[in-house]
Every structure is written in structure tokens, then in C-alpha cells.
N, CA, C and O atoms as a printed pandas DataFrame, in Angstrom:
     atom_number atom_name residue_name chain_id  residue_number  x_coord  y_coord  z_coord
0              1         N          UNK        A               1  -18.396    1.088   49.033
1              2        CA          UNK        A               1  -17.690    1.718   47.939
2              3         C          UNK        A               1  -18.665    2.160   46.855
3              4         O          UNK        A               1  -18.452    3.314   46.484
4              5         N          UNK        A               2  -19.562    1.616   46.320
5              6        CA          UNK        A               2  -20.577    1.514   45.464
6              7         C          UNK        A               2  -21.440    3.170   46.195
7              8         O          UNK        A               2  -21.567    4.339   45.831
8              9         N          UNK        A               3  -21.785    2.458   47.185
9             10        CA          UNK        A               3  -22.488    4.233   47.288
10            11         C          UNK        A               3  -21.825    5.175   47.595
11            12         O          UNK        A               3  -22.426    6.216   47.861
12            13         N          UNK        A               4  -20.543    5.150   47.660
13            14        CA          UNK        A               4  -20.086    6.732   47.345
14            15         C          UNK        A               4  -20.116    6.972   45.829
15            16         O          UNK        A               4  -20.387    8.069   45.338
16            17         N          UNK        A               5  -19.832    5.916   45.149
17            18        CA          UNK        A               5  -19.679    6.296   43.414
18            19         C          UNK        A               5  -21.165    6.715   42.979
19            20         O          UNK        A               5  -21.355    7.562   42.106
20            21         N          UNK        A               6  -22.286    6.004   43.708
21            22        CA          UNK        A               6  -23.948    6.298   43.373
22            23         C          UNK        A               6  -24.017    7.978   44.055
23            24         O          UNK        A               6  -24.407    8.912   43.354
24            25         N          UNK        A               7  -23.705    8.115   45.083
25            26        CA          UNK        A               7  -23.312    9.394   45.876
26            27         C          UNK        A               7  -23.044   10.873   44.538
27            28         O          UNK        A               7  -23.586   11.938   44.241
28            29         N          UNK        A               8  -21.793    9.977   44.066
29            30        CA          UNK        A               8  -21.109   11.212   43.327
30            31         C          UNK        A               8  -21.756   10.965   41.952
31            32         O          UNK        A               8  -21.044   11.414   41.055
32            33         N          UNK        A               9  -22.941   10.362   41.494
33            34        CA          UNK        A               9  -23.375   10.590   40.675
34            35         C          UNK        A               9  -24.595   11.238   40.356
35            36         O          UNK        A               9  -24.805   11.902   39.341
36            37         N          UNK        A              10  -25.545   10.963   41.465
37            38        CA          UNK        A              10  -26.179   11.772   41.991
38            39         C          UNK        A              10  -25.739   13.306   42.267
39            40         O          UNK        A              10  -26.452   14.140   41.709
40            41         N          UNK        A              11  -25.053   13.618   42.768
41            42        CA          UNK        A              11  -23.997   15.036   43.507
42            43         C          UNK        A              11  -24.326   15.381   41.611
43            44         O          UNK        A              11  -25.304   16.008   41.204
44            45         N          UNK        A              12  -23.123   14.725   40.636
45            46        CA          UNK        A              12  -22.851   15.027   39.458
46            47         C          UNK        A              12  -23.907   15.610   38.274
47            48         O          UNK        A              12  -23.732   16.450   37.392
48            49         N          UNK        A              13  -25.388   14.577   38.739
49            50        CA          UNK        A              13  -25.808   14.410   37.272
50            51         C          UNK        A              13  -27.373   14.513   37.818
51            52         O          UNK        A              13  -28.331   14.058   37.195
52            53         N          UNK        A              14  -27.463   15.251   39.203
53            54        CA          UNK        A              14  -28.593   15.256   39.582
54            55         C          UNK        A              14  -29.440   14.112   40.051
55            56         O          UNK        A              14  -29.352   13.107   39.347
56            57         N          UNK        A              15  -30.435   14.027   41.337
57            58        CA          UNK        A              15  -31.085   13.181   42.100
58            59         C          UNK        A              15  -31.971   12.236   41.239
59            60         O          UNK        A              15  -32.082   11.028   41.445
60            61         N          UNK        A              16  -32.605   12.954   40.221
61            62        CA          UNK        A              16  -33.337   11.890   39.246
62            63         C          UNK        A              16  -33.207   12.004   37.842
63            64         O          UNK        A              16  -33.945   12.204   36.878
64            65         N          UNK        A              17  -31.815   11.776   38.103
65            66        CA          UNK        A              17  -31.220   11.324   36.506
66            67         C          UNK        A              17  -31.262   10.075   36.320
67            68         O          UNK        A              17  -31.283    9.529   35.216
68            69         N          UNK        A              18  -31.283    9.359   37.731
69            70        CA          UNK        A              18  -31.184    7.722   37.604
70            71         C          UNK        A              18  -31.816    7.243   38.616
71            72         O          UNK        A              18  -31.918    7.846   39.685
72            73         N          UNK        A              19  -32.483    5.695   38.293
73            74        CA          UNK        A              19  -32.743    4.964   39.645
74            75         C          UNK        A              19  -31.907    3.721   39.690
75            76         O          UNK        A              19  -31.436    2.920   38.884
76            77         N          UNK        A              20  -31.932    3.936   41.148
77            78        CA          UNK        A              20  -30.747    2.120   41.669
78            79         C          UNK        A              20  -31.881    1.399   41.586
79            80         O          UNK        A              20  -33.042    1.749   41.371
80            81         N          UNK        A              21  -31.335    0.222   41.807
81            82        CA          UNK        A              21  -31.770   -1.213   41.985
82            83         C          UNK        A              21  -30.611   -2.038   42.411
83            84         O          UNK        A              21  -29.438   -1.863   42.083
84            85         N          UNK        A              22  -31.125   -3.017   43.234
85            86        CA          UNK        A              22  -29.854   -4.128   43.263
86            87         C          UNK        A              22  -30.482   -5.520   42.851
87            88         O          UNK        A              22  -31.606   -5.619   43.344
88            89         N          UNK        A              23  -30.168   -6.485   42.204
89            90        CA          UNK        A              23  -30.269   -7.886   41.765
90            91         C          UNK        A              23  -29.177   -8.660   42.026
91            92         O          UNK        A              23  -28.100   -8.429   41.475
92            93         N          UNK        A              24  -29.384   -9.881   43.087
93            94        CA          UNK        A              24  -28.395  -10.790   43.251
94            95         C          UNK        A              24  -27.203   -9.897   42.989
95            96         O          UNK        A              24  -26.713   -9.670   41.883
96            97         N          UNK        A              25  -26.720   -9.320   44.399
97            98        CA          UNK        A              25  -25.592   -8.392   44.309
98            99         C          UNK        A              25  -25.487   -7.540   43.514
99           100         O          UNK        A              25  -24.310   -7.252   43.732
100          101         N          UNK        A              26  -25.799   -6.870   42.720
101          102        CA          UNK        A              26  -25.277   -6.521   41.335
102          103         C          UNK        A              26  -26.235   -5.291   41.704
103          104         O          UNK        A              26  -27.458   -5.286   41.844
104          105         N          UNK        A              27  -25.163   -4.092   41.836
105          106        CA          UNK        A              27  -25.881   -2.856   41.854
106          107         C          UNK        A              27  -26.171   -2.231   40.308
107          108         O          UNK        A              27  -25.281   -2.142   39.462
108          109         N          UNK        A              28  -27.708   -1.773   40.066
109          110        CA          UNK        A              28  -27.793   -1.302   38.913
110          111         C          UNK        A              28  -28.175   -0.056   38.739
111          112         O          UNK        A              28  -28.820    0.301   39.725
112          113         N          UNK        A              29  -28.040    1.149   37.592
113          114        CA          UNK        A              29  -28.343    2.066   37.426
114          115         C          UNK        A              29  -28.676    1.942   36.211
115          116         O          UNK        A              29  -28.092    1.462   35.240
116          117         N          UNK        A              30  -30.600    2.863   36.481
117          118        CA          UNK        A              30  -30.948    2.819   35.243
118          119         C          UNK        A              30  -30.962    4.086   34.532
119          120         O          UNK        A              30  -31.475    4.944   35.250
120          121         N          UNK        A              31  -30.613    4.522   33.444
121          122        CA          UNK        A              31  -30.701    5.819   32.999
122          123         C          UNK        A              31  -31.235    5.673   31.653
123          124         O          UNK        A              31  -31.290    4.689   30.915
124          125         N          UNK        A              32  -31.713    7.188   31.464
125          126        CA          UNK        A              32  -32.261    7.301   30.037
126          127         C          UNK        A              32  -31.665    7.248   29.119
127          128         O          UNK        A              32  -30.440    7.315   29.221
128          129         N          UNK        A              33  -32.242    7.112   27.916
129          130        CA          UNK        A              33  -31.056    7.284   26.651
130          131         C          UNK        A              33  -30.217    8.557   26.309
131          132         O          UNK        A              33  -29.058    8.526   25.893
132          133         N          UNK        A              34  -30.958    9.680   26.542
133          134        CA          UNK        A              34  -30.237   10.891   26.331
134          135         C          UNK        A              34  -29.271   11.074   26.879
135          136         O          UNK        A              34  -28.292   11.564   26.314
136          137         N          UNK        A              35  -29.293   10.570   28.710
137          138        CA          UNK        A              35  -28.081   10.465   29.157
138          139         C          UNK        A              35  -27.040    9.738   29.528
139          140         O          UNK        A              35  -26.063    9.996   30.232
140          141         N          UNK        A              36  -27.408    8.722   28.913
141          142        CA          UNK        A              36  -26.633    7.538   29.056
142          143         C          UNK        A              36  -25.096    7.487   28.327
143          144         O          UNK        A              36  -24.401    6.482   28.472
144          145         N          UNK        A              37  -24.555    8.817   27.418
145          146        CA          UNK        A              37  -23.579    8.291   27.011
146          147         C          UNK        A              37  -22.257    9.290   28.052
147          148         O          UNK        A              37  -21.039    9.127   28.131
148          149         N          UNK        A              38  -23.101   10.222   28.663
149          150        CA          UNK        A              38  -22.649   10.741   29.572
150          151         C          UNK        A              38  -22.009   10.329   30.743
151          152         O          UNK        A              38  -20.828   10.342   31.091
152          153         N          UNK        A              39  -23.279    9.875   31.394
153          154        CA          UNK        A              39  -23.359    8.979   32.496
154          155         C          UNK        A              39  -22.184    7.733   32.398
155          156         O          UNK        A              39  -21.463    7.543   33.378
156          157         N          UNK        A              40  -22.015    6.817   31.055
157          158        CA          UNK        A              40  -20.680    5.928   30.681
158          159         C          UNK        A              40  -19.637    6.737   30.799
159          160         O          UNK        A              40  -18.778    6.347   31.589
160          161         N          UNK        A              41  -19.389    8.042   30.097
161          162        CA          UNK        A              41  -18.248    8.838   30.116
162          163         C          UNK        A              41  -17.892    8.680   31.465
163          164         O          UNK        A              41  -17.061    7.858   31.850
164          165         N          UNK        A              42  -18.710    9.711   32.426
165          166        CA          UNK        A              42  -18.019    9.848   33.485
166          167         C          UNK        A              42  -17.520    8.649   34.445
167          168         O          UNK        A              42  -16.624    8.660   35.290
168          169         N          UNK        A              43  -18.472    7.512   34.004
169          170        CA          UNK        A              43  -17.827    6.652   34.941
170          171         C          UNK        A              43  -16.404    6.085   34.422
171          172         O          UNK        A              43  -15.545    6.019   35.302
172          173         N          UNK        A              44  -16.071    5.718   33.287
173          174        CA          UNK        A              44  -15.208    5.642   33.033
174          175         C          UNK        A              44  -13.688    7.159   33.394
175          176         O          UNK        A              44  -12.536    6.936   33.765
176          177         N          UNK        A              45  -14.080    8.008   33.213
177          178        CA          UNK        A              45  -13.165    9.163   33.197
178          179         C          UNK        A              45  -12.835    9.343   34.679
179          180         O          UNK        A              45  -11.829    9.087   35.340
180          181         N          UNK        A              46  -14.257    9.972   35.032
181          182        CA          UNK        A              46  -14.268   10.292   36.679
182          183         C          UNK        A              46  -14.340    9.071   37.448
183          184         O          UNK        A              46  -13.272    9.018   38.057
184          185         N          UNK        A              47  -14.940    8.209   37.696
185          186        CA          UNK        A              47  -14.551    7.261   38.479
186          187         C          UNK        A              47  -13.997    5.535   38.169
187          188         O          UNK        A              47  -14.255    4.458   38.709
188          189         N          UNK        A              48  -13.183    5.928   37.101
189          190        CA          UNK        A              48  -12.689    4.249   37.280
190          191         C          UNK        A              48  -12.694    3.317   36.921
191          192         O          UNK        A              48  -11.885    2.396   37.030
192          193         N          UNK        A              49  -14.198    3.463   36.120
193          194        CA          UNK        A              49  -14.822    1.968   35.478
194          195         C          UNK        A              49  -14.326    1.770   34.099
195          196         O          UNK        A              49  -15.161    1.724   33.195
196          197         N          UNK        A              50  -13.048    1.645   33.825
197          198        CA          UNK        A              50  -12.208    1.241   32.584
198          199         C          UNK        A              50  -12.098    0.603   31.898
199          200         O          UNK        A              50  -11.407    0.791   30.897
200          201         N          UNK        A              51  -13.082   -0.978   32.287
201          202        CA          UNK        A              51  -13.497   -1.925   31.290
202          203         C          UNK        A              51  -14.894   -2.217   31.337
203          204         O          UNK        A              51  -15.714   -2.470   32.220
204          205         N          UNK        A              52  -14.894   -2.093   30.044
205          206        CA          UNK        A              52  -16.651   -2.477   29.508
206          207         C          UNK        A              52  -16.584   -4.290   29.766
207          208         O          UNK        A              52  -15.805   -4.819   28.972
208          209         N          UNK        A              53  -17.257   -5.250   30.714
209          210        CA          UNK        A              53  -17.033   -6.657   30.977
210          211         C          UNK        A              53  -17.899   -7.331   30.048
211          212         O          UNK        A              53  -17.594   -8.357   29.440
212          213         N          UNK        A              54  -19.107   -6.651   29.950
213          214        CA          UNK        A              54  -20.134   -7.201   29.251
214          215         C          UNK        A              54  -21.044   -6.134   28.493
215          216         O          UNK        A              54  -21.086   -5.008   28.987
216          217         N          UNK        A              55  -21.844   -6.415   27.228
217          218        CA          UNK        A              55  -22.807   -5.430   26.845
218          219         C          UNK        A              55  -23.961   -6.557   26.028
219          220         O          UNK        A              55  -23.625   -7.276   25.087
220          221         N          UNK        A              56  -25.091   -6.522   26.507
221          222        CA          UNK        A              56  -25.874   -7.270   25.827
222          223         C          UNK        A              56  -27.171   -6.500   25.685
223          224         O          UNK        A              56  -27.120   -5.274   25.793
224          225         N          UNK        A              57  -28.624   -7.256   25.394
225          226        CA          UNK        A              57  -29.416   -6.723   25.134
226          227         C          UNK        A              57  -30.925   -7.895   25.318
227          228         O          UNK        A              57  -31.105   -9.087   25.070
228          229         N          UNK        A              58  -31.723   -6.854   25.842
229          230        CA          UNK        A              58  -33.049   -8.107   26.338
230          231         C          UNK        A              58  -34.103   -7.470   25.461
231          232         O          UNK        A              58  -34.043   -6.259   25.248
232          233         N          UNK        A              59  -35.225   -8.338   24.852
233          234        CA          UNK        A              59  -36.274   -7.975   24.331
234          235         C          UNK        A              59  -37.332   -8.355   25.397
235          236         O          UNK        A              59  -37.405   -9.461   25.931
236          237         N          UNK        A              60  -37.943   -7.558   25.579
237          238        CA          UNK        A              60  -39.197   -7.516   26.816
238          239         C          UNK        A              60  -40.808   -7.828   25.972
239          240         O          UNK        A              60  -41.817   -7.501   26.597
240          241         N          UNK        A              61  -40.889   -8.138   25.281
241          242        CA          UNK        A              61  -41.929   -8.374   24.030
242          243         C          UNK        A              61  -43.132   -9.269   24.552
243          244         O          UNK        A              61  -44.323   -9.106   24.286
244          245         N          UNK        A              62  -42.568  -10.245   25.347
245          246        CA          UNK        A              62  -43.593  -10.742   26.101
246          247         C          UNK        A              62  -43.521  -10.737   27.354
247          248         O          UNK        A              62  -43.671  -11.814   27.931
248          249         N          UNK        A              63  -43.203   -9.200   28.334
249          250        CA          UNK        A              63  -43.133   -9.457   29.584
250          251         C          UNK        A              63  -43.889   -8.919   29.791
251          252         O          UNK        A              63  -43.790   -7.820   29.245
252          253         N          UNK        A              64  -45.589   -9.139   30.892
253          254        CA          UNK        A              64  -46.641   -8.746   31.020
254          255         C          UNK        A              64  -46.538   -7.601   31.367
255          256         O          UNK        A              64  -47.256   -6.806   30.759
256          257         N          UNK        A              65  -45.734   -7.113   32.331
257          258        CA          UNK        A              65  -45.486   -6.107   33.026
258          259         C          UNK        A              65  -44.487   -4.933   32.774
259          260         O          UNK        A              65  -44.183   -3.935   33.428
260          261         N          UNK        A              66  -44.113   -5.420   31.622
261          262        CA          UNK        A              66  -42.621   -4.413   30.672
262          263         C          UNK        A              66  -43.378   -2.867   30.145
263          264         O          UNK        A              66  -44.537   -2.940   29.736
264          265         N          UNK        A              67  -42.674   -1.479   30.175
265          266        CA          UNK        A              67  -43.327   -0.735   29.565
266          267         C          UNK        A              67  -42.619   -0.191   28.289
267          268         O          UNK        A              67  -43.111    0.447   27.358
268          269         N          UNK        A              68  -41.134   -0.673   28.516
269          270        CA          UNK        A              68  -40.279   -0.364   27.543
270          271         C          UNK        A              68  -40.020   -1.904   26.870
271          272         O          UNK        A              68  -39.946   -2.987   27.450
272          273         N          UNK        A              69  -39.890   -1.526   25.157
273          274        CA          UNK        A              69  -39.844   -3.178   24.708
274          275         C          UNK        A              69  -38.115   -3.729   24.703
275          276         O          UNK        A              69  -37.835   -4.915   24.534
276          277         N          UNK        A              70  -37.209   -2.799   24.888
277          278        CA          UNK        A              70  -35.399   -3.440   24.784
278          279         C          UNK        A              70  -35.340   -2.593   25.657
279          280         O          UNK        A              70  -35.753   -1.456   25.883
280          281         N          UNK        A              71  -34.438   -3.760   26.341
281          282        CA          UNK        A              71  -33.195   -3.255   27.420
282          283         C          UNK        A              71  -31.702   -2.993   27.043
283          284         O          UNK        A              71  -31.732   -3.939   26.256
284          285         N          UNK        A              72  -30.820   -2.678   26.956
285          286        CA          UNK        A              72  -29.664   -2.395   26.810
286          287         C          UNK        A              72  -28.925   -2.590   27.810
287          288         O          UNK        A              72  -29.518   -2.093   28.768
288          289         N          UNK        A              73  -27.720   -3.143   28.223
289          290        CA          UNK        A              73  -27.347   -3.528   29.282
290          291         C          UNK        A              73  -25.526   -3.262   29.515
291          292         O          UNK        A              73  -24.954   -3.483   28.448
292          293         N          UNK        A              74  -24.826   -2.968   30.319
293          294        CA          UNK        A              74  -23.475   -2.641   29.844
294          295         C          UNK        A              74  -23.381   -2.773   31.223
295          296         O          UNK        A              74  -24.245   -2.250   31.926
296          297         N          UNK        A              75  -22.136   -3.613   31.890
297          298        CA          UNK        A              75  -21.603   -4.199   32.736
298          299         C          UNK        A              75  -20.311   -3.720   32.992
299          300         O          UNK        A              75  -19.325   -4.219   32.449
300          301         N          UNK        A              76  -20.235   -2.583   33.956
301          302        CA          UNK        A              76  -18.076   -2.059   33.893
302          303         C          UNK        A              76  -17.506   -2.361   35.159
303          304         O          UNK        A              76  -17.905   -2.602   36.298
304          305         N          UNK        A              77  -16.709   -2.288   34.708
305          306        CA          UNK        A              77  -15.957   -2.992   35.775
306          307         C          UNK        A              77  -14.608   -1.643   36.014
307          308         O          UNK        A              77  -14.234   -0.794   35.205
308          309         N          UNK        A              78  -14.051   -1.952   37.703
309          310        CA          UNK        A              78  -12.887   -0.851   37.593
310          311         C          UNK        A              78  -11.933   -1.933   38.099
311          312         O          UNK        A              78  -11.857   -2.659   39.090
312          313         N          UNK        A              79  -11.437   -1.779   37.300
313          314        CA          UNK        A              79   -9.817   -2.960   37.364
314          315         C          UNK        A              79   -9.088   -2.697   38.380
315          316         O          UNK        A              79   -8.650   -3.708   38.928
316          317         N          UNK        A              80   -8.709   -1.448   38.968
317          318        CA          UNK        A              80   -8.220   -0.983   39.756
318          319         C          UNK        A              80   -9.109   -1.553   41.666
319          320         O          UNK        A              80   -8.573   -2.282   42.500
320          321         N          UNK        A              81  -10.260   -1.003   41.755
321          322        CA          UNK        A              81  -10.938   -0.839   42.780
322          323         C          UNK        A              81  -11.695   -2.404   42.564
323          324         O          UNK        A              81  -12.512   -2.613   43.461
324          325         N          UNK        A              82  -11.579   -3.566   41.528
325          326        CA          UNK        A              82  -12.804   -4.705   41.330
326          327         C          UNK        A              82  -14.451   -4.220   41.325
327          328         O          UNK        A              82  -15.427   -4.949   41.149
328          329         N          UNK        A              83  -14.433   -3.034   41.530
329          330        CA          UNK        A              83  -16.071   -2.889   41.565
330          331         C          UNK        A              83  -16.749   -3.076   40.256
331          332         O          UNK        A              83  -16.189   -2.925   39.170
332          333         N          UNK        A              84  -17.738   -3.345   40.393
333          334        CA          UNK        A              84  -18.464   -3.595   39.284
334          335         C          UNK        A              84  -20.268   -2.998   39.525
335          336         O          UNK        A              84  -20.800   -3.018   40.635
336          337         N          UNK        A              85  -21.073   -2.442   38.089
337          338        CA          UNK        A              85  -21.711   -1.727   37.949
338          339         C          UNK        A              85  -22.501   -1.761   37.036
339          340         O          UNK        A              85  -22.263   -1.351   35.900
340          341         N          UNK        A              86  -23.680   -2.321   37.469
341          342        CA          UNK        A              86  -24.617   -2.457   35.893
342          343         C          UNK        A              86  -25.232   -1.024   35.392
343          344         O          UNK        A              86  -25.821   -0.393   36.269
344          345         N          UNK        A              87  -25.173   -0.464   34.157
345          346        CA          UNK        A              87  -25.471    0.791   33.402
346          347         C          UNK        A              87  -26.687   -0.363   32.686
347          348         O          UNK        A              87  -26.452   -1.390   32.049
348          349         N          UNK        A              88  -28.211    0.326   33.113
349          350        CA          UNK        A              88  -29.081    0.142   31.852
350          351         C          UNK        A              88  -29.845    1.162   31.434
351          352         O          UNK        A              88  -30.084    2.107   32.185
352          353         N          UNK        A              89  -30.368    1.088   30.060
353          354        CA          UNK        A              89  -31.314    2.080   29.652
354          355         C          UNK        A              89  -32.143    1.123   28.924
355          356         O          UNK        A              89  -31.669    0.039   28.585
356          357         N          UNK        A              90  -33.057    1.371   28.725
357          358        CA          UNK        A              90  -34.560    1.012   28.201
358          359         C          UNK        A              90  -34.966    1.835   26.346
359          360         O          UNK        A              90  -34.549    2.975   26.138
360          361         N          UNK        A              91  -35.372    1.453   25.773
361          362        CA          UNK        A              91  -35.375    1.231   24.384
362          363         C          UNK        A              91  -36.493    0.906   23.637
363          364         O          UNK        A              91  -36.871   -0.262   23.539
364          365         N          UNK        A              92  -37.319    2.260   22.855
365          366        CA          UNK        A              92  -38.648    1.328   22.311
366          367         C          UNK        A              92  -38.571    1.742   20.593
367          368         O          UNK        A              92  -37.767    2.526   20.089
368          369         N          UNK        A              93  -39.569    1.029   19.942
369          370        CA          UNK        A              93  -39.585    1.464   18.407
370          371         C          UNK        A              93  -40.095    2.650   18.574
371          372         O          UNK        A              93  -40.767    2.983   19.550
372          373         N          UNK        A              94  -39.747    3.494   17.441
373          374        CA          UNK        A              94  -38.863    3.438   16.188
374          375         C          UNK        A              94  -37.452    3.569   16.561
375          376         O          UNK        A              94  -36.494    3.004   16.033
376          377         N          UNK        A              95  -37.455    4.595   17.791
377          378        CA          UNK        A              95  -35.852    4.862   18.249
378          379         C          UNK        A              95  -34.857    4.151   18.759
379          380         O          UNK        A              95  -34.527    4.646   19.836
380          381         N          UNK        A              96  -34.239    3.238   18.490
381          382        CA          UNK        A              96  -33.508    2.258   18.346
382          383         C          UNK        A              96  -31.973    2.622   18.581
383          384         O          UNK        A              96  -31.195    1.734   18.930
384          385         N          UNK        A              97  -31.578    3.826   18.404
385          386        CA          UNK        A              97  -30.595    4.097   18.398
386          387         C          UNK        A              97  -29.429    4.656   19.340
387          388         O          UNK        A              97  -29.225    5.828   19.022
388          389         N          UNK        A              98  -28.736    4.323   20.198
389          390        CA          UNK        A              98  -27.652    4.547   21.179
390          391         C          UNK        A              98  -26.192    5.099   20.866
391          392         O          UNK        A              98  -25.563    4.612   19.926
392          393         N          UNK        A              99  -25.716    5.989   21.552
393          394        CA          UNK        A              99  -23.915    6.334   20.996
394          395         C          UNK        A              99  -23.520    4.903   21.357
395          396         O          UNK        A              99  -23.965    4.040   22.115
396          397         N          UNK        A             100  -22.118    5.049   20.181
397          398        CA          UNK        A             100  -21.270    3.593   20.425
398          399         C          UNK        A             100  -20.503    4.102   21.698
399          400         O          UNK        A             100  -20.559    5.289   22.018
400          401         N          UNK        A             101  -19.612    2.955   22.589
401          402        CA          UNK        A             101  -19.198    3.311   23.394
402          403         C          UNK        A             101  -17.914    1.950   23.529
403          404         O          UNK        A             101  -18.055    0.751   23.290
404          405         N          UNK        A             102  -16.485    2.834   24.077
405          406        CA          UNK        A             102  -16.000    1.818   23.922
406          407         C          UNK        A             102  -14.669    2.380   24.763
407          408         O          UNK        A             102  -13.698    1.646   24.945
């Protein structure tokens, strides 16, 4: 189910608008900030993902290997279908700043 929705986002928003990853189940997509409030839109609109489950945030400050210093993290879920979908984008000083989303 998951890769048809990765499928149609790709199809949607172009081949390297985003990269997957998976962690302990948990399929993730990482996108940039510019398009990240997009990328939330449609999943919510176009495919489904109607509740925001979680939204938190990681500081990478001492991770040897980090190139971006904050993570941003937003967890949706489609109530309908149970799928679930990690949205991240990456975050450095001075630009700090993200659309609200809700």
C-alpha cells in the first residue's frame, strides 16, 4: 500500500523531490523545506493521511555524521486505510522557519 502512495508521489511531485528510507517499519520521506508544505497538503487532500499522530523535533548538534543541525519530524496517519508515514525535513541556522500545518 505504502508504495503505491510513494509511487503517486513521485508520479506527482517528481523523482527527486524526496528520498525513502525505512526504520524499524516505519516508512520515511524526506523532503526539503520548500516543499514540504506541499508535499503535507497533498497527502492529506490527495491521499488520506488525515491525522497529524505525532510532530516533534531532533537537534543533531552532536551527531558526528549530521549535515543538517534540526530535524523536523511529522508522523500521519490515514484513519481510513491505518497507514502510517513519516514526513521529515532537515533544518539549519539562521532559517528556522516552517509553514504551520494542521
Amino acid at each position: 500500500m505504502l508504495s503505491d502512495i510513494l509511487e503517486q508521489l513521485r508520479t506527482t511531485f517528481g523523482a527527486d523531490s524526496f528520498v525513502m528510507s525505512e526504520f524499524r517499519d516505519n516508512v520515511r520521506v524526506h523532503v526539503k523545506p520548500p516543499q514540504l508544505f506541499e508535499m503535507l497538503e497533498h497527502l492529506k487532500e490527495q491521499l488520506g493521511f488525515d491525522m497529524l499522530a505525532e510532530l516533534t523535533a531532533v537537534d543533531y548538534l552532536y551527531y558526528p555524521d549530521a549535515t543538517d543541525r534540526f530535524g523536523v519530524i511529522y508522523i500521519l496517519v490515514n484513519t481510513t486505510t491505518g497507514a502510517r508515514l513519516v514526513v521529515k525535513t532537515m533544518l539549519n541556522e539562521p532559517n528556522l522557519k516552517l509553514p504551520s500545518v494542521f
